[in-house]
BALO-452566 format. One record per atom (N, C-alpha, C): residue number from 1; atom name; x, z, y. Coordinates in nm, 3 decimals, always signed. Each point is the difference from the previous one (the first is absolute). Example, Ala and Ser with C-alpha at 12.3 -4.5 7.8 and 13.67 -1.06 7.14 Angstrom:
<nodes>
1,N,+1.319,+0.780,-0.569
1,CA,-0.089,+0.000,+0.119
1,C,+0.090,+0.000,+0.120
2,N,-0.035,-0.072,+0.105
2,CA,+0.082,+0.006,+0.119
2,C,-0.077,+0.073,+0.109
</nodes>
This chain:
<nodes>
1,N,+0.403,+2.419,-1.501
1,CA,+0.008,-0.142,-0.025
1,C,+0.124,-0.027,-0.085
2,N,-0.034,-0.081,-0.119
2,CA,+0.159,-0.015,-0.060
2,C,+0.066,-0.139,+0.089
3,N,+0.102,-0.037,-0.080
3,CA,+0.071,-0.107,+0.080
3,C,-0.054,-0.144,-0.066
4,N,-0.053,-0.007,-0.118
4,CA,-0.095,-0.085,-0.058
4,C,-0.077,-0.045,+0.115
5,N,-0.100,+0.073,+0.037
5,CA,-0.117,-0.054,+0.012
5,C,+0.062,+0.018,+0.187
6,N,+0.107,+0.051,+0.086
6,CA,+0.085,+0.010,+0.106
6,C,+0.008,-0.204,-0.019
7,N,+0.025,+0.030,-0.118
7,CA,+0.070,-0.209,+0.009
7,C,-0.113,-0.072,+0.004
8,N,-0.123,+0.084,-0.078
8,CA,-0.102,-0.131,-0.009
8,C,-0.066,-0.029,+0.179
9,N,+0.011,+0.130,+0.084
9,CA,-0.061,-0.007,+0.111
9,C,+0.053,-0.088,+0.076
10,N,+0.166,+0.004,+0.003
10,CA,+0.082,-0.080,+0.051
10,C,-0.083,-0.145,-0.053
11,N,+0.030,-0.031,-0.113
11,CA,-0.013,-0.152,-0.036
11,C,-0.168,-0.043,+0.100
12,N,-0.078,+0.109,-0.003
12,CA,-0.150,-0.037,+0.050
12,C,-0.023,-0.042,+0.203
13,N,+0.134,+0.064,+0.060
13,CA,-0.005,-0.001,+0.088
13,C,+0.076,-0.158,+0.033
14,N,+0.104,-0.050,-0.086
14,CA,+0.090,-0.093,-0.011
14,C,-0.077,-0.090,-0.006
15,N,-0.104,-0.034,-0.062
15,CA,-0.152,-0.116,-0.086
15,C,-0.061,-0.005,+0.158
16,N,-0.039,+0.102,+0.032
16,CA,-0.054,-0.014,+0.158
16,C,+0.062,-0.007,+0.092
17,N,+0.119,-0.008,+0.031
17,CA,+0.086,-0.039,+0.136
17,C,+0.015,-0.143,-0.063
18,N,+0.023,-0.077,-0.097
18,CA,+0.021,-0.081,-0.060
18,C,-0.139,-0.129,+0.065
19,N,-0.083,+0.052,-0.066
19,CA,-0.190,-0.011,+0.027
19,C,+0.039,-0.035,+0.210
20,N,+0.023,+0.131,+0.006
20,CA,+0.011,-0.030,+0.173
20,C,+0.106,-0.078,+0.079
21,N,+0.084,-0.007,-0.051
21,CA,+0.079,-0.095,+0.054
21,C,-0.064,-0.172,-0.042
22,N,-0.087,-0.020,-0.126
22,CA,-0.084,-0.157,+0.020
22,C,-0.096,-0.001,+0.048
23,N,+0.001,+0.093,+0.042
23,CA,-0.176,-0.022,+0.127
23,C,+0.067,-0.029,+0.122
24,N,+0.138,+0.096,+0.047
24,CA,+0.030,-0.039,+0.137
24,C,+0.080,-0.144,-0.017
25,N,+0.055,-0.034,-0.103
25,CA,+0.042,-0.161,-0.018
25,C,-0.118,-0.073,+0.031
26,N,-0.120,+0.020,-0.019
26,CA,-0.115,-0.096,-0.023
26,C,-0.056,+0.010,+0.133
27,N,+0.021,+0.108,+0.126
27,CA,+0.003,+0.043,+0.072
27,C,+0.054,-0.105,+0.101
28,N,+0.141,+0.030,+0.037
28,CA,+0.081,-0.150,+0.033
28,C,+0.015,-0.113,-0.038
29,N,-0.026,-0.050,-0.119
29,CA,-0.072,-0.116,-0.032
29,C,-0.122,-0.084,+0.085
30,N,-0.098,+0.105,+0.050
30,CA,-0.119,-0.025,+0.060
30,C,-0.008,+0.047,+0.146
31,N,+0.123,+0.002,+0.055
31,CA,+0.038,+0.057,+0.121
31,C,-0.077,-0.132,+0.099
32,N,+0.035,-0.104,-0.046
32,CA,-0.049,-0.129,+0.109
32,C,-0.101,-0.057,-0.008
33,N,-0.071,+0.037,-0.092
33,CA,-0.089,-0.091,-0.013
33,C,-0.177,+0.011,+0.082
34,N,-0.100,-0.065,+0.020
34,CA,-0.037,-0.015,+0.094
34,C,-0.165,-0.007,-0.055
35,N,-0.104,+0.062,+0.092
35,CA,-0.116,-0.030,-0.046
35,C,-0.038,-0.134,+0.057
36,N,-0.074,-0.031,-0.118
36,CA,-0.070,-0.154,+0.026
36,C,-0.136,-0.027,-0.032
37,N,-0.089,-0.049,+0.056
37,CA,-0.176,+0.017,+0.006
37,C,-0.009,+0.064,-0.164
38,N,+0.049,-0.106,-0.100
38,CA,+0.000,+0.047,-0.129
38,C,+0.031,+0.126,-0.120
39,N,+0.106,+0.037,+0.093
39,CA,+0.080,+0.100,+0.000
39,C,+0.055,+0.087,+0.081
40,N,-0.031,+0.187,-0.051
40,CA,+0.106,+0.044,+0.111
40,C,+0.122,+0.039,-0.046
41,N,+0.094,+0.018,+0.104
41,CA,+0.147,+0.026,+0.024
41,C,-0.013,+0.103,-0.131
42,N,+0.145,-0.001,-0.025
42,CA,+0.022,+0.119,-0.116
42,C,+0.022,+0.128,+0.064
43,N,-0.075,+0.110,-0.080
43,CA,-0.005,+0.151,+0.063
43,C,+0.126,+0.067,-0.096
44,N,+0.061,+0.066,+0.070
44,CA,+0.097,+0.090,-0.043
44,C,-0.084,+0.109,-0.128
45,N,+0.094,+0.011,-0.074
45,CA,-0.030,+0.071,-0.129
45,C,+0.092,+0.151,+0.036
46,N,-0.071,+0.136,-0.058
46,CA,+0.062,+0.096,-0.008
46,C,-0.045,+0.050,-0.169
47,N,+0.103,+0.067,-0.042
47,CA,-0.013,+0.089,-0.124
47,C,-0.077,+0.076,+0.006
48,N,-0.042,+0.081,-0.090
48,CA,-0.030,+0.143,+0.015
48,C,+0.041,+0.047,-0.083
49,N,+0.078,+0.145,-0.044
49,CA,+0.042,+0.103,-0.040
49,C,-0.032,+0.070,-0.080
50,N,-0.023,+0.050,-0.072
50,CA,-0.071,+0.194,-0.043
50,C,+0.106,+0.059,-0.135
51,N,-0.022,+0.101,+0.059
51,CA,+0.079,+0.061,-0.111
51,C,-0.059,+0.105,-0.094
52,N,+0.067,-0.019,-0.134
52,CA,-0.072,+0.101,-0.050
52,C,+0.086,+0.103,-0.064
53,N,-0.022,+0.065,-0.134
53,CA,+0.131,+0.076,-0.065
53,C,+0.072,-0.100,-0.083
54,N,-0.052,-0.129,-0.001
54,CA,+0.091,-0.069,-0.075
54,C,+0.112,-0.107,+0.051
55,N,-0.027,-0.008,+0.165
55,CA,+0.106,-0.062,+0.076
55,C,-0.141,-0.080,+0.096
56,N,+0.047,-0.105,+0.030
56,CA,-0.024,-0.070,+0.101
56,C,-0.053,-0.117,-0.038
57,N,-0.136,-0.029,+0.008
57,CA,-0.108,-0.068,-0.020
57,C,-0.010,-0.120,+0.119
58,N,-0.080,-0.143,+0.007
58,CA,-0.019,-0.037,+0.073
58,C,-0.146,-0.036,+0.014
59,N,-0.077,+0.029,+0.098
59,CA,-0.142,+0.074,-0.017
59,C,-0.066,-0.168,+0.098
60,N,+0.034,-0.068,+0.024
60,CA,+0.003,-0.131,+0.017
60,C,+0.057,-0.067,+0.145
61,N,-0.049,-0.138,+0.037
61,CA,+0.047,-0.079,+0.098
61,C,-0.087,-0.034,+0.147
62,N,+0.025,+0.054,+0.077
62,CA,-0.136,+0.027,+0.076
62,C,+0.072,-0.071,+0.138
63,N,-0.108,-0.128,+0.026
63,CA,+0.031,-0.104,+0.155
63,C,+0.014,+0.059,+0.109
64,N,+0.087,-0.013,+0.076
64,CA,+0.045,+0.035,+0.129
64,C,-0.157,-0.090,+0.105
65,N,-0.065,+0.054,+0.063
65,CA,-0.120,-0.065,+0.081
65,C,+0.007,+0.044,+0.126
66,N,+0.122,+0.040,+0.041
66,CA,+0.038,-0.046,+0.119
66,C,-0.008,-0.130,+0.079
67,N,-0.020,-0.051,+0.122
67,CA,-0.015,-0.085,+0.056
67,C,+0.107,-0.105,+0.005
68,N,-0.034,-0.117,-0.050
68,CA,+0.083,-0.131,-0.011
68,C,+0.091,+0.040,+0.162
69,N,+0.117,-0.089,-0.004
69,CA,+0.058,-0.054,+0.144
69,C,-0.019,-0.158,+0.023
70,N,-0.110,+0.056,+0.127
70,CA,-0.027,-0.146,+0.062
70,C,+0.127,-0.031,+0.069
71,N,+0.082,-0.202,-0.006
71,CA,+0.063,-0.025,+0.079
71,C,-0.083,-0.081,+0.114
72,N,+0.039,-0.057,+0.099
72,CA,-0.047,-0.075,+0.057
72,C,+0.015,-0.170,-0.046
73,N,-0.006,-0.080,-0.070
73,CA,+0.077,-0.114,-0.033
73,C,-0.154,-0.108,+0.013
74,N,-0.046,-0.034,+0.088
74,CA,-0.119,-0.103,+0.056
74,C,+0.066,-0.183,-0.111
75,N,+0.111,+0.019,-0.023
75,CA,-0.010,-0.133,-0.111
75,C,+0.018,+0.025,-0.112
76,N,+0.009,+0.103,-0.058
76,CA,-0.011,+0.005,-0.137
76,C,-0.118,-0.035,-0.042
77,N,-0.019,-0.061,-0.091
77,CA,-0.106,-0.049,-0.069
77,C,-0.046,+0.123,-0.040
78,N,-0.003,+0.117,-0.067
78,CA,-0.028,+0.131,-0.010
78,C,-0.079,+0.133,+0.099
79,N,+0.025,-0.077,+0.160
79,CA,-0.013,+0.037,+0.049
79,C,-0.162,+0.013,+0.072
80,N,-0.090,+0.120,-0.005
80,CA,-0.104,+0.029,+0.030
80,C,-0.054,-0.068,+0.162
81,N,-0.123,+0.034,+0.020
81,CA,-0.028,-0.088,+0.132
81,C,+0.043,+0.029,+0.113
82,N,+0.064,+0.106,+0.004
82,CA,+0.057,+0.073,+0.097
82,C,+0.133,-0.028,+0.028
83,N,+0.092,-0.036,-0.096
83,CA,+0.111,-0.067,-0.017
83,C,+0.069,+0.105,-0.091
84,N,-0.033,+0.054,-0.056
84,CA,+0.053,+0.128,-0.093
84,C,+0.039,-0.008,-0.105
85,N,+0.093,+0.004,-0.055
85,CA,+0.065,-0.016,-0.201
85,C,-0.007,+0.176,-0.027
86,N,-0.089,-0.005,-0.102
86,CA,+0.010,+0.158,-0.030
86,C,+0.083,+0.001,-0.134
87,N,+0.134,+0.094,+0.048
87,CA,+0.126,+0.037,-0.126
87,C,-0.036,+0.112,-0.086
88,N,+0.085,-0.021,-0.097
88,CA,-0.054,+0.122,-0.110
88,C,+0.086,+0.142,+0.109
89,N,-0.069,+0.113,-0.036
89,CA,+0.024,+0.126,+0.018
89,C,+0.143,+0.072,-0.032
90,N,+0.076,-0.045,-0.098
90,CA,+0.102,+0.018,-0.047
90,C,+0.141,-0.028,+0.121
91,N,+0.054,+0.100,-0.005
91,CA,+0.146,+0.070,+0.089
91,C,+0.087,-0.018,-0.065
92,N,+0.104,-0.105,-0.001
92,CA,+0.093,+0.009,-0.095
92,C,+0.113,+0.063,+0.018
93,N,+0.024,+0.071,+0.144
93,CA,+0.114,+0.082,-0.001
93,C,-0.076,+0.131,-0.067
94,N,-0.159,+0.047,+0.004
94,CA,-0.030,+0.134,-0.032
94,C,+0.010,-0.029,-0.200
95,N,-0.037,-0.095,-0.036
95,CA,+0.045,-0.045,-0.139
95,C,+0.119,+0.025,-0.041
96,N,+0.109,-0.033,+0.090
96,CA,+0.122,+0.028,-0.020
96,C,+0.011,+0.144,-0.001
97,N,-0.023,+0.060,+0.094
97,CA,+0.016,+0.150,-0.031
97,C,-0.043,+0.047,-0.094
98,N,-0.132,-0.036,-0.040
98,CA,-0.063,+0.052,-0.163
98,C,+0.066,-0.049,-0.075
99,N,+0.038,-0.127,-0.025
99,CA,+0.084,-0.078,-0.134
99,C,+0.140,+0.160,-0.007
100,N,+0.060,+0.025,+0.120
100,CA,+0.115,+0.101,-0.012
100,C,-0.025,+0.141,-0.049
101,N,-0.127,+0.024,+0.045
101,CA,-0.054,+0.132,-0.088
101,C,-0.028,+0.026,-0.119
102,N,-0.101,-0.137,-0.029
102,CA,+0.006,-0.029,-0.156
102,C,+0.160,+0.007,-0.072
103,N,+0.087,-0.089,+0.067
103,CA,+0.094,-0.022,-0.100
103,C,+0.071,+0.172,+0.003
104,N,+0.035,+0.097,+0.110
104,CA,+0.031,+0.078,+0.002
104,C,-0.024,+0.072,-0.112
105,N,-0.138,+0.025,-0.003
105,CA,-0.096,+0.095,-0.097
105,C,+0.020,-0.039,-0.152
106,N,-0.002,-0.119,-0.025
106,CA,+0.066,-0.090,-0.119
106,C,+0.128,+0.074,-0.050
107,N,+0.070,-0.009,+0.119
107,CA,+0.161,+0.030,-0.057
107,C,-0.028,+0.148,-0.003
108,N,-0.066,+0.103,+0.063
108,CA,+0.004,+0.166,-0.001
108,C,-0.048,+0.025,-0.155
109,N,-0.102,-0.078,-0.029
109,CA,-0.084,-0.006,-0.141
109,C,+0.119,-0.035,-0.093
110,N,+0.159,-0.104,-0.016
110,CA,+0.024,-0.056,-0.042
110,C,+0.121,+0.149,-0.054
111,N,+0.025,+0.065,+0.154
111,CA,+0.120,+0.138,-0.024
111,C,-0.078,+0.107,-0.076
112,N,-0.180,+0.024,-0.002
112,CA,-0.019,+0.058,-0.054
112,C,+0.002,-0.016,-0.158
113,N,-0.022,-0.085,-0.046
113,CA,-0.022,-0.057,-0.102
113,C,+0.135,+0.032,-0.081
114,N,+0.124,-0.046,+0.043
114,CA,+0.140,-0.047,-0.059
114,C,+0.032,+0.161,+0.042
115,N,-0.015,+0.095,+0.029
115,CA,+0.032,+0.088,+0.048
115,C,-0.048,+0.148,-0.147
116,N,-0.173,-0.063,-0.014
116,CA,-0.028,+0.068,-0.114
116,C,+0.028,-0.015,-0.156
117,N,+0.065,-0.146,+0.018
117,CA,+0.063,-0.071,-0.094
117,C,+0.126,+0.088,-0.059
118,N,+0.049,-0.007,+0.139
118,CA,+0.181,+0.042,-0.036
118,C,-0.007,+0.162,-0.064
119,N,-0.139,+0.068,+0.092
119,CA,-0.028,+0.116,-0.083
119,C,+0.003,+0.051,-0.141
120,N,-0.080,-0.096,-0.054
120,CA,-0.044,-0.039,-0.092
120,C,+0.126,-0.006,-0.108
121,N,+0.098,-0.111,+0.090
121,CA,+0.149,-0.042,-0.132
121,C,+0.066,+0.145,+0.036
122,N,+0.026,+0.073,+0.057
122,CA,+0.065,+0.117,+0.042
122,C,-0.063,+0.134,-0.058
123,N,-0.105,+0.002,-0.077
123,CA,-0.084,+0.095,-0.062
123,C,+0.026,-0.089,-0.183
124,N,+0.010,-0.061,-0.019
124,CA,+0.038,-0.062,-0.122
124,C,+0.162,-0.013,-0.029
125,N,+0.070,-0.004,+0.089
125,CA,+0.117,+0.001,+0.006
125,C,+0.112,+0.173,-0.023
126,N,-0.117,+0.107,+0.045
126,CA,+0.025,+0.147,-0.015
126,C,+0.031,-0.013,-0.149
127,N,-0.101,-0.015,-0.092
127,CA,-0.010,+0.045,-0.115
127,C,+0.108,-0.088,-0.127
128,N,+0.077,-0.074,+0.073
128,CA,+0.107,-0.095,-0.024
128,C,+0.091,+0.097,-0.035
129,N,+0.033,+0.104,+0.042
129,CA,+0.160,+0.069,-0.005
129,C,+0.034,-0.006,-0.133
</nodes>
């Protein structure tokens, strides 16, 4: 692998932690909100991944269909005949933990990157003497 195409992988993985960190924003955004006869509650969004030899692809956005959280709330206007408000699916402390992985992976992508860079000025810089 040269350090060229070392940087382009970096930059491809950077585009997709990037990508994943506004899904889990859009994620907590839709943390509260609530199904209504018209509408249901918002479902949590996950990425998907794949990689190939050219870095890191995003192979699309696929709904979390896990089961809403019923509260009990008998006066909400929202609330089913049973007395039930069904919440979107979305965890915003488990969001939080992903938002930290993403950004982690961001910044590992960010040392790889500046890392093959400096290579790069340090191999151009030899032939300086």
């Amino acid at each position: 692998m040269s350090l060229s195409q070392g940087m382009r992988i970096s930059s491809t993985g950077m585009s997709a932690e990037r990508f994943r960190m506004d899904i889990i924003s859009t994620n907590i955004a839709g943390a509260n909100t609530v199904r209504t006869p018209q509408q249901d509650a918002y479902r949590r969004q996950n990425v998907i991944f794949i990689s190939d030899g050219e870095g890191v692809k995003i192979s699309g956005v696929q709904k979390d269909m896990s089961p809403l959280r019923p509260v009990y709330e008998p006066g909400n206007p929202s609330a089913d005949k049973d007395g039930f408000v069904y919440y979107s699916n979305v965890k915003p402390v488990q969001e939080m933990v992903d938002m930290i992985g993403a950004s982690r992976a961001y910044e590992a992508n960010i040392n790889a990157f500046n890392s093959a860079r400096g290579m790069i000025r340090s191999a151009l810089n030899i032939g300086k003497v």
